[in-house]
N, C-alpha and C positions, 0 to 999 in steps of 0.2 A: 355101153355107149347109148347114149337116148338124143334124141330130136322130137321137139313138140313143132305145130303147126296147126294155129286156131285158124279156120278156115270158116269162112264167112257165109259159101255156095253153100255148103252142104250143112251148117251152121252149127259142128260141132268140133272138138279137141280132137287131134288124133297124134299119136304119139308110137315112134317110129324106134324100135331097139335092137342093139344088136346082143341078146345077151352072153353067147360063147363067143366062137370064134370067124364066127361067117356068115349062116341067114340071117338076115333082116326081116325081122316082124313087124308088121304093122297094130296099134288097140283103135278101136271105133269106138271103144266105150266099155270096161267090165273085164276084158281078156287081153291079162300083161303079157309083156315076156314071151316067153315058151307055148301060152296058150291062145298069142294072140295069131292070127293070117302071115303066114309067110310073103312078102311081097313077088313079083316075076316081071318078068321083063313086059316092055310096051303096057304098062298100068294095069296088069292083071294080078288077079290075087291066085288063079292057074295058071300054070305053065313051068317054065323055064324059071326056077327061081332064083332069085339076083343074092349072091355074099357079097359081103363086103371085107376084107383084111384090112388090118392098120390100124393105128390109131389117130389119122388126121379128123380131130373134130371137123374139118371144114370140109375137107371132102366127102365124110359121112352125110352130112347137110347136106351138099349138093346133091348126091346120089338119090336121097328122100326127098328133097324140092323137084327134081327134075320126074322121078316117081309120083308123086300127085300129082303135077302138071298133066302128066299122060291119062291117069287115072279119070281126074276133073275132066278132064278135052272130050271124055268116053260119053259125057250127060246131057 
């Protein structure tokens, strides 16, 4: 499951995966998948790190929109 999000602020691609069955990775650029940053809760890339199960494309999306929002809020 993938989520892209061209982001204007920070003025690059970043591209949000789930590739098993629960963490969700964030790429900034160069490191897909498995070797990208794990995402965590309140827009950190430590801590508490956020799964996700299912497969509702649309929820997944939201989960990753509502995750950079926090992330962005941070700058």
């Amino acid at each position: 499951m993938k989520y892209k999000i061209k982001s204007r602020k920070m003025d690059c691609t970043v591209t949000f995966s789930r590739p098993g069955t629960g963490y969700v990775y964030i790429d900034f650029g160069g490191r897909p998948g498995t070797l990208g940053l794990q995402i965590c809760y309140g827009g950190h890339l430590l801590g508490n790190t956020i799964t996700y199960r299912g497969d509702d494309e649309a929820g997944f999306e939201k989960l990753c929109r509502n995750w950079w929002k926090q992330y962005i809020g941070r700058f």
